[in-house]
VEXROGU-812574 format. One record per residue (C-alpha): residue number from 1; residue in three letters; x, y, z. Coordinates in nm, 2 decimals, padded with zeros to 4 digits. Last residue first. Layout:
BEGIN
+-----+------+--------+--------+--------+
| seq | type |      u |      v |      w |
+-----+------+--------+--------+--------+
| NUM |  ala |      X |      Y |      Z |
...
+-----+------+--------+--------+--------+
This chain:
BEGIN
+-----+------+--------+--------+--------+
| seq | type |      u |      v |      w |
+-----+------+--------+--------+--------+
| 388 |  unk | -03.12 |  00.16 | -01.50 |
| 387 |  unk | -03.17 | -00.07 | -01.84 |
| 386 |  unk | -03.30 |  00.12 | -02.14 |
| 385 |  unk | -03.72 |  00.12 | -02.22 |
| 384 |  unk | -03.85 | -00.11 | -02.47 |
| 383 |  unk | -03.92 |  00.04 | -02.78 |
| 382 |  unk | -04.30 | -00.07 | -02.88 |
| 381 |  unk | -04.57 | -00.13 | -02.60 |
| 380 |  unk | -04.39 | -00.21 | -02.28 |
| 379 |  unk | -04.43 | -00.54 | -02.18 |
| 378 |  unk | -04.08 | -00.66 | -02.26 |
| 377 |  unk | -04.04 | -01.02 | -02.38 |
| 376 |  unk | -03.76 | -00.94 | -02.57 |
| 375 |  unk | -03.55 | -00.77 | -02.30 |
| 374 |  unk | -03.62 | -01.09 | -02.13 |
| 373 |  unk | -03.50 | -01.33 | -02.38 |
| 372 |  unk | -03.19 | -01.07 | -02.40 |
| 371 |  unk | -03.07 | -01.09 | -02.03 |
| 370 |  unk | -03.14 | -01.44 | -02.03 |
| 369 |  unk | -02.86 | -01.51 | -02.33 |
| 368 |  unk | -02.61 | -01.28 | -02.13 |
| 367 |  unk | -02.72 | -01.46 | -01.81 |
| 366 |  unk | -02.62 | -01.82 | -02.03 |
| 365 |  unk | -02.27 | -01.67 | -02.12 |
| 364 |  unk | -02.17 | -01.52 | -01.80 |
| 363 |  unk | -02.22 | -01.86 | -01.66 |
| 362 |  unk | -02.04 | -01.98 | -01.88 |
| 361 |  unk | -01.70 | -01.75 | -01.82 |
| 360 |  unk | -01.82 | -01.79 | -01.44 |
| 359 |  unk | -01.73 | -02.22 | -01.45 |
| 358 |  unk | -01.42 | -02.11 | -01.61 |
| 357 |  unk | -01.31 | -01.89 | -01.35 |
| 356 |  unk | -01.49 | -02.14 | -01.06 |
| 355 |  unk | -01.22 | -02.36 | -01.20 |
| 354 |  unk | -00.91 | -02.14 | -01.24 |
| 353 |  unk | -00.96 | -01.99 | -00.85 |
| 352 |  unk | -01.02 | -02.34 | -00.74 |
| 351 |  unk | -00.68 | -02.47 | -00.86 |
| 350 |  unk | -00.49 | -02.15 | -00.72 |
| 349 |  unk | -00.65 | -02.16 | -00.36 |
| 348 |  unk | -00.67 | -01.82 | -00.25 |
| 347 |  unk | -01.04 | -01.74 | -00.44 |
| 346 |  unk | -01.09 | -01.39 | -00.51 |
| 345 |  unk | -01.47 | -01.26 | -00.58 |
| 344 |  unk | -01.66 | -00.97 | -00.75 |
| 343 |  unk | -02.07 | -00.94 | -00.75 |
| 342 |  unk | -02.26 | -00.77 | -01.06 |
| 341 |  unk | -02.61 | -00.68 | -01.14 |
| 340 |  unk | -02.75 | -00.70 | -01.50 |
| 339 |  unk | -03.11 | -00.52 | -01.53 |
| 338 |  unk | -03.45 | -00.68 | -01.62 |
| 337 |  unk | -03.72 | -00.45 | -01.65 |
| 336 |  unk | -03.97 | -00.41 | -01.42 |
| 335 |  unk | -04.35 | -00.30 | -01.59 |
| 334 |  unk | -04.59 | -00.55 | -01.42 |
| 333 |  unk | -04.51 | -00.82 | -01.67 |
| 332 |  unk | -04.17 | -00.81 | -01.58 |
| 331 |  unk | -04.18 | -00.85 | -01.20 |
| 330 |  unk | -04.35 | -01.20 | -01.20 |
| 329 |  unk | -03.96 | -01.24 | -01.34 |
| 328 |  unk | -03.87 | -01.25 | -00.95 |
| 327 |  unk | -03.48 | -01.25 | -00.82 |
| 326 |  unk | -03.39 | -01.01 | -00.60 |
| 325 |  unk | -03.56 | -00.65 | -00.45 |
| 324 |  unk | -03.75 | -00.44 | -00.64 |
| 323 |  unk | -03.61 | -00.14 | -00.74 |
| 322 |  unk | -03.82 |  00.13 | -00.81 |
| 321 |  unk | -03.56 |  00.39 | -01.05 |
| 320 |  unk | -03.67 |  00.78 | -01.15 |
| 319 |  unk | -03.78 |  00.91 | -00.81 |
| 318 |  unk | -04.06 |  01.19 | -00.85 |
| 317 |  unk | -04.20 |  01.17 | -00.56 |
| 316 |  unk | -04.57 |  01.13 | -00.66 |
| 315 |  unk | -04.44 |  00.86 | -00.95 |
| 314 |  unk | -04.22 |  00.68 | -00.69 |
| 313 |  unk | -04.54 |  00.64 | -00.47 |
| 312 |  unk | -04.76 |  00.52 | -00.72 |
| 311 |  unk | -04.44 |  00.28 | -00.88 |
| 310 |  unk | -04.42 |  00.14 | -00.51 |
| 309 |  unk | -04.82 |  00.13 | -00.41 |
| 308 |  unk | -04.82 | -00.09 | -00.78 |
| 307 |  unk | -04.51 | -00.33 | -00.65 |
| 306 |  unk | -04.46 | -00.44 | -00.31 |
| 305 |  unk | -04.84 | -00.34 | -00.19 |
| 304 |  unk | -05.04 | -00.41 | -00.46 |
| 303 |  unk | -04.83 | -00.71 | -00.58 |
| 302 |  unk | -04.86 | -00.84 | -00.25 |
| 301 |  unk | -05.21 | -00.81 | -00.19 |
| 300 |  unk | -05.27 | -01.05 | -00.56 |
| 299 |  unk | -05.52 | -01.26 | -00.32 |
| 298 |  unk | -05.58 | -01.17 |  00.05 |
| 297 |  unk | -05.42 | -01.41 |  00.28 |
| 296 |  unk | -05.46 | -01.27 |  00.66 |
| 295 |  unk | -05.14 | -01.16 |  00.89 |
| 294 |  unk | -04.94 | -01.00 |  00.60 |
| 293 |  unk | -04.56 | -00.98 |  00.53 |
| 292 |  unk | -04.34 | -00.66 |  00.36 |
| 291 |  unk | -03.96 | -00.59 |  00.32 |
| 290 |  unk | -03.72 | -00.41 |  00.08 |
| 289 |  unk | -03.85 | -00.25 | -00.21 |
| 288 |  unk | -03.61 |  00.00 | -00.28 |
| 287 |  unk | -03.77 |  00.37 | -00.40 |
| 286 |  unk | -03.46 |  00.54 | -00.56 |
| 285 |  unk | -03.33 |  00.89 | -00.71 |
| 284 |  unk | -03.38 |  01.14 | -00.38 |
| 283 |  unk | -03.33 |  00.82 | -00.13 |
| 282 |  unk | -03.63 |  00.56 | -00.06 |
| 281 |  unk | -03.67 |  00.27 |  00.17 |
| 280 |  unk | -03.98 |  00.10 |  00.14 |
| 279 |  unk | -04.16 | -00.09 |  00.44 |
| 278 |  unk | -04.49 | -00.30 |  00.30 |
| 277 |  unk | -04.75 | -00.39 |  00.54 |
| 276 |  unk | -05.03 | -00.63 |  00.59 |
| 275 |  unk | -05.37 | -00.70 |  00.75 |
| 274 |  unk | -05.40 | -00.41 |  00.96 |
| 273 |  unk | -05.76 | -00.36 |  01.06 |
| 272 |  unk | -06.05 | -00.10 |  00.97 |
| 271 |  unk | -06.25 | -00.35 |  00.81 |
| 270 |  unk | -05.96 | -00.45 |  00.60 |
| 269 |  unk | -05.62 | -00.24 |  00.66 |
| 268 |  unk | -05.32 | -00.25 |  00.39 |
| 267 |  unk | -05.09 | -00.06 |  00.56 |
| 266 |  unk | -04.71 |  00.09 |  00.33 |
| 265 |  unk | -04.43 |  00.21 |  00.57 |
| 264 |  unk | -04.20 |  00.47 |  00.43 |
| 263 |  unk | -03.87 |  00.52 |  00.53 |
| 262 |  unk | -03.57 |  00.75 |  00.42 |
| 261 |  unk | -03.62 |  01.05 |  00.63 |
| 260 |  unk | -03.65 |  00.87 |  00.92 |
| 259 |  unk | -03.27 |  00.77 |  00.92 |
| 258 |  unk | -03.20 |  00.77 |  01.31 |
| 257 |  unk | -03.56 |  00.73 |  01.45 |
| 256 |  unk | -03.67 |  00.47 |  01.25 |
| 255 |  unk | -03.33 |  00.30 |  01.14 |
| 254 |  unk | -03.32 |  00.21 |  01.54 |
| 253 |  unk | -03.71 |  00.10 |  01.52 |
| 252 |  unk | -03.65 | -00.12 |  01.30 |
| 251 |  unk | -03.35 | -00.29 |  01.45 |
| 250 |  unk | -03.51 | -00.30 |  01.72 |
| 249 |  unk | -03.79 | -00.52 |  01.60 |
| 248 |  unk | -03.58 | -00.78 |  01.45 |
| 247 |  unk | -03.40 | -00.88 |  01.14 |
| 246 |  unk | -03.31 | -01.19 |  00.96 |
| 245 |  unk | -03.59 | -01.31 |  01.00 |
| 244 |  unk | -03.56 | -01.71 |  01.06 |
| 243 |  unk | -03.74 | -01.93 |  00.81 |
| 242 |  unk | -04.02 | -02.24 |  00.79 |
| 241 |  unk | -04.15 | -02.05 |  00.45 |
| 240 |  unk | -04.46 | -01.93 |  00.63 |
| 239 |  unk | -04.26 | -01.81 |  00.94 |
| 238 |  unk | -04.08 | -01.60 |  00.76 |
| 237 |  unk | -04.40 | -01.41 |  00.62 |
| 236 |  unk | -04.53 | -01.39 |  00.94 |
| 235 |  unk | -04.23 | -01.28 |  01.06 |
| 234 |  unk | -04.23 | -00.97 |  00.87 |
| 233 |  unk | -04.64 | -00.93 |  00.94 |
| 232 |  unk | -04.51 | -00.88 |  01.30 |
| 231 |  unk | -04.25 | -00.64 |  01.26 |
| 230 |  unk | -04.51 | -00.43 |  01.07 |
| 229 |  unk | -04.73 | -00.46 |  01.37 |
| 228 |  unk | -04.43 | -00.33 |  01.62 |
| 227 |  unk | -04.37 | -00.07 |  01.41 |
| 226 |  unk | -04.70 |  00.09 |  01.39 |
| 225 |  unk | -04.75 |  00.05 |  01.74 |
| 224 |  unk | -04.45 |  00.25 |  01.79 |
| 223 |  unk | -04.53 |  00.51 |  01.54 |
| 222 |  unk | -04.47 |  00.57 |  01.18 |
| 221 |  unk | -04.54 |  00.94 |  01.12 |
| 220 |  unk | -04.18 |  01.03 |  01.13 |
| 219 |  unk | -04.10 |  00.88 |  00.81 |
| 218 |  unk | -04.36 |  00.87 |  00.61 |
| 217 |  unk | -04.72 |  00.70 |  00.72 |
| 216 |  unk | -04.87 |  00.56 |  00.40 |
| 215 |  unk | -05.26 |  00.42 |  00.41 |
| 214 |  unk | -05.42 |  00.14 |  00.17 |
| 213 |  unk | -05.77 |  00.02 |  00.20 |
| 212 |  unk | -05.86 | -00.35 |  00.09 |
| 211 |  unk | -06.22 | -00.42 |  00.11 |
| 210 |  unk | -06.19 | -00.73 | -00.14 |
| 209 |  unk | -06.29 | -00.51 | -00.46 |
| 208 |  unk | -06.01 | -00.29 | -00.39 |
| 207 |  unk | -05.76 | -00.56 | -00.44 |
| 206 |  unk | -05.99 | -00.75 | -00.77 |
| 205 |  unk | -05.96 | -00.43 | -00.88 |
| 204 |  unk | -05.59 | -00.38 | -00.85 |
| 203 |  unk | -05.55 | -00.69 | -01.02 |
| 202 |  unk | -05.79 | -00.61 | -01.29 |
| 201 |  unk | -05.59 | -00.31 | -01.36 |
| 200 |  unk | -05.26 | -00.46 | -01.36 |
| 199 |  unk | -05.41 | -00.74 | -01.64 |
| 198 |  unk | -05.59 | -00.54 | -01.88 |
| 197 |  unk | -05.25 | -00.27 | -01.92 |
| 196 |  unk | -05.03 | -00.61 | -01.96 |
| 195 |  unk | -05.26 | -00.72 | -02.24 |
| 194 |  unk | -05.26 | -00.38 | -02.40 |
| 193 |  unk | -04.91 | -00.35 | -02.43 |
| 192 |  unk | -04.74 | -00.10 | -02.16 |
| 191 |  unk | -04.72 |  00.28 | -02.19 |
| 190 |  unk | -05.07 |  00.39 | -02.12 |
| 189 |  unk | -05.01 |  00.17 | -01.79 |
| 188 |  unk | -04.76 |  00.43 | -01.68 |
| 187 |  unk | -04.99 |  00.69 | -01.77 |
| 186 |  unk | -05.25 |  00.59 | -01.59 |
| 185 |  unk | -05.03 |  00.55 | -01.28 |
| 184 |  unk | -04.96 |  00.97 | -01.28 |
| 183 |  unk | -04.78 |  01.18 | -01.45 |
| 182 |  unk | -04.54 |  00.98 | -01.60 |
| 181 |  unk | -04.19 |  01.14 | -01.61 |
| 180 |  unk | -04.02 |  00.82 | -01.75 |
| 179 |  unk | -03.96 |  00.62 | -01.43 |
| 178 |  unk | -03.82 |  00.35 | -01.45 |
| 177 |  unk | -03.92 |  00.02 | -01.26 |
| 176 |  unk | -03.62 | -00.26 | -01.17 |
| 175 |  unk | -03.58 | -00.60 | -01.22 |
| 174 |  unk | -03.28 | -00.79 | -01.12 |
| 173 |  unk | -03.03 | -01.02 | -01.29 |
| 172 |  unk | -02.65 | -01.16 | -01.21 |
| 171 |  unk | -02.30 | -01.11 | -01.26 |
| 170 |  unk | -01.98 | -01.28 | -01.17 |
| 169 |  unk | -01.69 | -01.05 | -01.18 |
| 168 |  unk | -01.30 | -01.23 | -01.09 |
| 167 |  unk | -01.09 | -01.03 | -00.89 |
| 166 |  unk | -00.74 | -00.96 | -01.02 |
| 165 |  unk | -00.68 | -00.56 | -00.92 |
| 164 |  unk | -00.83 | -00.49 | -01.28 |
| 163 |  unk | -01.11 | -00.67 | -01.17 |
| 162 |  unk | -01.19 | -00.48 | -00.87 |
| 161 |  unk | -01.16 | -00.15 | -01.08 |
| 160 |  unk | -01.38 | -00.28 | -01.31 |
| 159 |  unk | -01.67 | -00.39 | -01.01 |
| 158 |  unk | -01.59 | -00.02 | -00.85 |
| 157 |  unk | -01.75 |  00.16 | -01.18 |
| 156 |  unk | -02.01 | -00.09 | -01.23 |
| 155 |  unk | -02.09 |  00.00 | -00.81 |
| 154 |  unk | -02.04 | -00.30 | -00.58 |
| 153 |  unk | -02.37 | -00.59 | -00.58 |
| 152 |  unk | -02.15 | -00.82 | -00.33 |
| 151 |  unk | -01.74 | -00.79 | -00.28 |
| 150 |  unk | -01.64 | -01.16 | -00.23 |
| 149 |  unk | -01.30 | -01.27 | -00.10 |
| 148 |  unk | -01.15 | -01.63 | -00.01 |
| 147 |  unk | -01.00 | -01.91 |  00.15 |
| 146 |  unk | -00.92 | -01.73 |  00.46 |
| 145 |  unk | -00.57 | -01.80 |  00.64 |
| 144 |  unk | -00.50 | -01.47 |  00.59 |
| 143 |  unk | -00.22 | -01.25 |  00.44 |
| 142 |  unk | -00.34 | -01.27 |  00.12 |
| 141 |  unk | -00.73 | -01.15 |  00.18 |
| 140 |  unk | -00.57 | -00.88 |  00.40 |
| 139 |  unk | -00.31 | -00.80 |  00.12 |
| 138 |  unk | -00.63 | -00.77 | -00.09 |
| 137 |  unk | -00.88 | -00.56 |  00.11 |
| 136 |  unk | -00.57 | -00.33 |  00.16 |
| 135 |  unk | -00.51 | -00.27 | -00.20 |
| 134 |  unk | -00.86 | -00.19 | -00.27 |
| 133 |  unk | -00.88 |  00.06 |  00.03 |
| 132 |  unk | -00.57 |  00.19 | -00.21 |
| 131 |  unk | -00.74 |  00.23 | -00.52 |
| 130 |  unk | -01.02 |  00.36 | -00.33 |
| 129 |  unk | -00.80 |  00.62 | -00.14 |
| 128 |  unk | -00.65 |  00.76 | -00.48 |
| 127 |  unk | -01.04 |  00.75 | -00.66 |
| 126 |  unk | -01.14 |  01.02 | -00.42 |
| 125 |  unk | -01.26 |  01.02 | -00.04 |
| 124 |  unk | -01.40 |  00.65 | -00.05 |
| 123 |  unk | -01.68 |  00.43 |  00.03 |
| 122 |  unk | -01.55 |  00.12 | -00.11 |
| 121 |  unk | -01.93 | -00.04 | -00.14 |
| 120 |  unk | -02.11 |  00.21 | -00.33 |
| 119 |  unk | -02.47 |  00.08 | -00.45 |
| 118 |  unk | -02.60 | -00.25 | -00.59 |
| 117 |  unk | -02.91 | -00.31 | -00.38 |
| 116 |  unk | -02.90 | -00.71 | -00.22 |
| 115 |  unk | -03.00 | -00.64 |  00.12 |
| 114 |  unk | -02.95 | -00.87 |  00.38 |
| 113 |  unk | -02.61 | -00.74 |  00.51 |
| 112 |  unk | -02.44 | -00.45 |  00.30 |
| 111 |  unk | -02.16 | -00.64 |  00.14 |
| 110 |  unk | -01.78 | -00.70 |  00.17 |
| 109 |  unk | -01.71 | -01.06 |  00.28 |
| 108 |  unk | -01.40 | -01.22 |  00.41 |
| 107 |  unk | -01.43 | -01.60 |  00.47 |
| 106 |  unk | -01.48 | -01.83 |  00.73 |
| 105 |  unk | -01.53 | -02.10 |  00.61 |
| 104 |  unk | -01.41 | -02.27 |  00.28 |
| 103 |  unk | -01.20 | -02.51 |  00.45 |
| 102 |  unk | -01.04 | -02.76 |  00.25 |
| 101 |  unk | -01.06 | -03.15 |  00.22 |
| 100 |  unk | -01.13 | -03.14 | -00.14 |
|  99 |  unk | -01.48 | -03.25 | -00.14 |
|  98 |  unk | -01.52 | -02.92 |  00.16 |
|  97 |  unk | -01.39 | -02.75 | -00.11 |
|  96 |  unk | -01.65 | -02.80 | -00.36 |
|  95 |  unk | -01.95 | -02.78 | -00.13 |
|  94 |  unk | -01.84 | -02.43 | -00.03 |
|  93 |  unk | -01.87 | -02.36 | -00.40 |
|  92 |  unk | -02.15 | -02.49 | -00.46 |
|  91 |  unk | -02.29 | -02.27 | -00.20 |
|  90 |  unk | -02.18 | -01.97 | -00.36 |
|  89 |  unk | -02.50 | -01.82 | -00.42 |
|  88 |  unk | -02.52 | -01.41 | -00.41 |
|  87 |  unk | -02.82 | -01.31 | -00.22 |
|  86 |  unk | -02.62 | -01.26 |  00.09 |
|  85 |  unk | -02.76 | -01.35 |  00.40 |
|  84 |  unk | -02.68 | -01.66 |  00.44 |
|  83 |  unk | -02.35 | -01.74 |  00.30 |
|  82 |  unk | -02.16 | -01.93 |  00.62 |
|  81 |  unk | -01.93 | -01.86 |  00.86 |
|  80 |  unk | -01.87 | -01.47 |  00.78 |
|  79 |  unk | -01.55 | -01.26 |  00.87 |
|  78 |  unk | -01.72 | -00.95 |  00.79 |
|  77 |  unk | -01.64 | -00.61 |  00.59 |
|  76 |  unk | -01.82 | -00.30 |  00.53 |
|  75 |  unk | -01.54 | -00.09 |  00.37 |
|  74 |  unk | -01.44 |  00.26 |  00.49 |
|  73 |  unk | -01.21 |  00.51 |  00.27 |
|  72 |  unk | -01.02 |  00.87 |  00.35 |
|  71 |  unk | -01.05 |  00.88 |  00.72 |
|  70 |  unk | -00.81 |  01.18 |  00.86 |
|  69 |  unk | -00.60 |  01.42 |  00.75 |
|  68 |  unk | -00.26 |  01.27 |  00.76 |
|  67 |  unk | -00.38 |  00.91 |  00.62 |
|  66 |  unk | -00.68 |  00.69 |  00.66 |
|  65 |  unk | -00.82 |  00.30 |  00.54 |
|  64 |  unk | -01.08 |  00.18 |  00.77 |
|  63 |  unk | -01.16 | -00.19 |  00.69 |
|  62 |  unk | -01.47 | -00.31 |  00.92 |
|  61 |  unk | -01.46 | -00.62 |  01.07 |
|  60 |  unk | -01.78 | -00.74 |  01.18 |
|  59 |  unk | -01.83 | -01.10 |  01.22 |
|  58 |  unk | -02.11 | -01.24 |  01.05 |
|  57 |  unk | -02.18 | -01.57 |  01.12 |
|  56 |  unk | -02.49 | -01.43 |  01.36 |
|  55 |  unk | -02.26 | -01.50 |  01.73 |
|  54 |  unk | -01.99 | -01.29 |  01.58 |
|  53 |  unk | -02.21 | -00.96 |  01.47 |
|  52 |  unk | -02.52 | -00.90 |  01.26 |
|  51 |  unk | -02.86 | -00.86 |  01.35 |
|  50 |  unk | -02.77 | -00.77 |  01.74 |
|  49 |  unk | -02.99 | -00.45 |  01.76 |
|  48 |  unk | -02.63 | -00.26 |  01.82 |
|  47 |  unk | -02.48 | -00.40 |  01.50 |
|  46 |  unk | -02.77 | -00.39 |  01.27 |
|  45 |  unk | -02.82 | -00.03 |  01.35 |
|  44 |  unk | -02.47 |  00.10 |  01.33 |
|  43 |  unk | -02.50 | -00.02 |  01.01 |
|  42 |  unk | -02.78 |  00.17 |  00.89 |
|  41 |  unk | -02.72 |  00.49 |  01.04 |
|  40 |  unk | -02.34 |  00.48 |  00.94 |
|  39 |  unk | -02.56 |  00.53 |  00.57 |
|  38 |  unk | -02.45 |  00.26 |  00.28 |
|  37 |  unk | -02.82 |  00.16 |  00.26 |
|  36 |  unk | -02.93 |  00.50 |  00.27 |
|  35 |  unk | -02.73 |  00.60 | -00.01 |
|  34 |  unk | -02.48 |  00.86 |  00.11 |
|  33 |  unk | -02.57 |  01.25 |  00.07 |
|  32 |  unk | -02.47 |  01.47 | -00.17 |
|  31 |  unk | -02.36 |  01.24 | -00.43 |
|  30 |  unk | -02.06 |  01.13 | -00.59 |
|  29 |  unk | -02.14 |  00.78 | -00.52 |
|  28 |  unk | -01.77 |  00.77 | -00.35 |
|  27 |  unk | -01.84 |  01.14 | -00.20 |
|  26 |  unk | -02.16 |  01.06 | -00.05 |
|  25 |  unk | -02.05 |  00.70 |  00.10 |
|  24 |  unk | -01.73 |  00.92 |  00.25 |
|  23 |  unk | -01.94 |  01.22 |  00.41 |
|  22 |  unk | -02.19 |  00.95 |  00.55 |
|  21 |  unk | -01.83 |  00.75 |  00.71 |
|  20 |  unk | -01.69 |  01.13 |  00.83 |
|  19 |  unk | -02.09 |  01.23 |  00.97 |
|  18 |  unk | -02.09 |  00.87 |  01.14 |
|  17 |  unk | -01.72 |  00.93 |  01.36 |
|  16 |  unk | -01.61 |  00.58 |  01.31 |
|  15 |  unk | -01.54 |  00.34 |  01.61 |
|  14 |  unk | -01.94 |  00.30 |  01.62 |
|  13 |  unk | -01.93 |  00.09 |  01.33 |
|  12 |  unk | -01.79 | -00.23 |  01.50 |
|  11 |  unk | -01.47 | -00.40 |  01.56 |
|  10 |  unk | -01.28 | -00.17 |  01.32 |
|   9 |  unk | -00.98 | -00.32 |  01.10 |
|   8 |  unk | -00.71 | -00.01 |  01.08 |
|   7 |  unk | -00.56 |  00.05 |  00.79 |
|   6 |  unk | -00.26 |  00.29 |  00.68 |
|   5 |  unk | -00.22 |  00.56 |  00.36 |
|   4 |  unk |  00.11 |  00.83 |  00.32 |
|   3 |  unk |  00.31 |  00.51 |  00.24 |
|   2 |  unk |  00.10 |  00.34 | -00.05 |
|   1 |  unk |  00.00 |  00.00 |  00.00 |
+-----+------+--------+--------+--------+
């Protein structure tokens, strides 16, 4: 590494000064203000509500990379024992080595836990501290007894740079909503074929028809109780497919009253009660769909709530992207398009670093061939829209 930069690993987020790690994640995304998911807010709030940290698999060990005047780069980094959590698969590859008789656990991870945006992930002063936070993640990676590396949904800009310095890109699909100045929801649907239009309409029919009322509370609005149901209908949902939540209660209400600004929870009441909820988190481009569950079974709910309340609400606000969260081609015939996502990953053992390279050159291949079979089945009229 350069001589006028040193590292320090961090135990937790609180041993940064939060405005200096905001100013960073603003300044890498050359933005005002960080992405909310890249926000000390964020992270400070997983750690303290107990979400992530040794006892979860993911041990926190922040890079901070700083020189004469202070922090120039932070990395959210873990020491994780095992790939929940991630959104990027590499089971397979943990089986792989485990055949071989080697360890593929722990191993270092850079990501924002649970939450598979692409966004800034070397939150850096100028493109001199990432080159060298980059540096450091590697001679840590090196130096370790770790079998490997993995840098999850970074930046297109940051996922060249991490090649260039030898990691290998794998990438991936997600839908996403843009927003072409439409006025209001009619005229998004003006803009789709007319089978597409027939169907969202008579979903959102069908919605109202079943005594579905919808109310947002921004920010905040959202109250205790509010919370406390919403953390409910998240478990629910869990529950239903025989999981753990990954988050809890005050975690939720952490983000609540330290990053209000960036919430809003979505009720779906019936007969006066709360049935369901949706919680988006929004910055001054984005709506992200992030997490929603319901207490009764209502048919079609969750595409009201996840998806048409989300294009309503990025229409009134003006945000140009809705992203929806991973996987789902459901999503494309309600106006997402499909949009290539990237993840980048070093492998210490020589042997395994050639195969999964080979094994990503086809894979590369067949997302490149799904890529295009969904472009082509775009609902949009004539002219599909570009990628986000």
């Amino acid at each position: 590494m350069r001589n006028d930069y040193r590292t320090r690993i961090l135990p937790n987020a609180a041993a940064v000064d939060a405005a200096q790690w905001n100013a960073l994640a603003a300044a890498a995304a050359g933005r005002e203000r960080a992405q909310p998911f890249l926000r000390h807010e964020f992270f400070d709030a997983l750690e303290r509500s107990g979400c992530v940290g040794a006892h979860t698999g993911w041990h926190v060990q922040h890079l901070l990379v700083h020189d004469r005047d202070g922090p120039a780069a932070v990395v959210p980094l873990y020491r994780k024992s095992h790939s929940y959590g991630e959104y990027v698969f590499d089971w397979a590859w943990a089986d792989a080595y485990g055949r071989a008789g080697l360890r593929y656990y722990p191993k270092w991870l850079v990501a924002v836990p649970f939450t598979p945006v692409p966004g800034v992930r070397i939150a850096a002063r100028n493109a001199s501290a990432r080159r060298a936070a980059i540096e450091a993640l590697l001679a840590l990676a090196r130096d370790s007894s770790l079998s490997s590396l993995h840098v999850l949904y970074p930046l297109a800009e940051e996922a060249a740079l991490l090649r260039d310095a030898g990691l290998l890109l794998r990438h991936g699909v997600q839908f996403h909503w843009r927003n072409d100045s439409h006025a209001d929801f009619d005229a998004f649907l003006a803009t789709l074929a007319q089978p597409k239009r027939k169907k969202i309409r008579a979903e959102r029919r069908r919605v109202a028809e079943s005594g579905v009322r919808i109310r947002h509370r921004h920010g905040t609005q959202i109250r205790a109780s509010d919370w406390r149901f919403f953390v409910r209908c998240y478990e629910s949902t869990y529950a239903a497919h025989l999981s753990t939540p990954y988050l809890n209660l005050e975690f939720f209400e952490r983000i609540g009253e330290t990053m209000p600004e960036h919430l809003l929870l979505v009720v779906a009441e019936r007969d006066s009660t709360p049935i369901a909820s949706a919680l988006f988190v929004h910055d001054d481009e984005r709506l992200y769909g992030r997490y929603w569950g319901a207490l009764e079974e209502v048919p079609l709910l969750h595409f009201e709530l996840c998806y048409y309340q989300a294009i309503d609400i990025a229409i009134a606000m003006r945000l140009r992207i809705v992203e929806g969260g991973a996987q789902g081609e459901h999503k494309l015939a309600r106006g997402f398009e499909a949009v290539p996502t990237a993840s980048a990953h070093w492998l210490a053992e020589p042997a395994f670093a050639d195969a999964v390279e080979r094994f990503l050159a086809r894979e590369d291949r067949h997302v490149g061939d799904y890529l295009d079979e969904l472009r082509e089945r775009s609902p949009y009229r004539a002219n599909p829209s570009p990628t986000a």
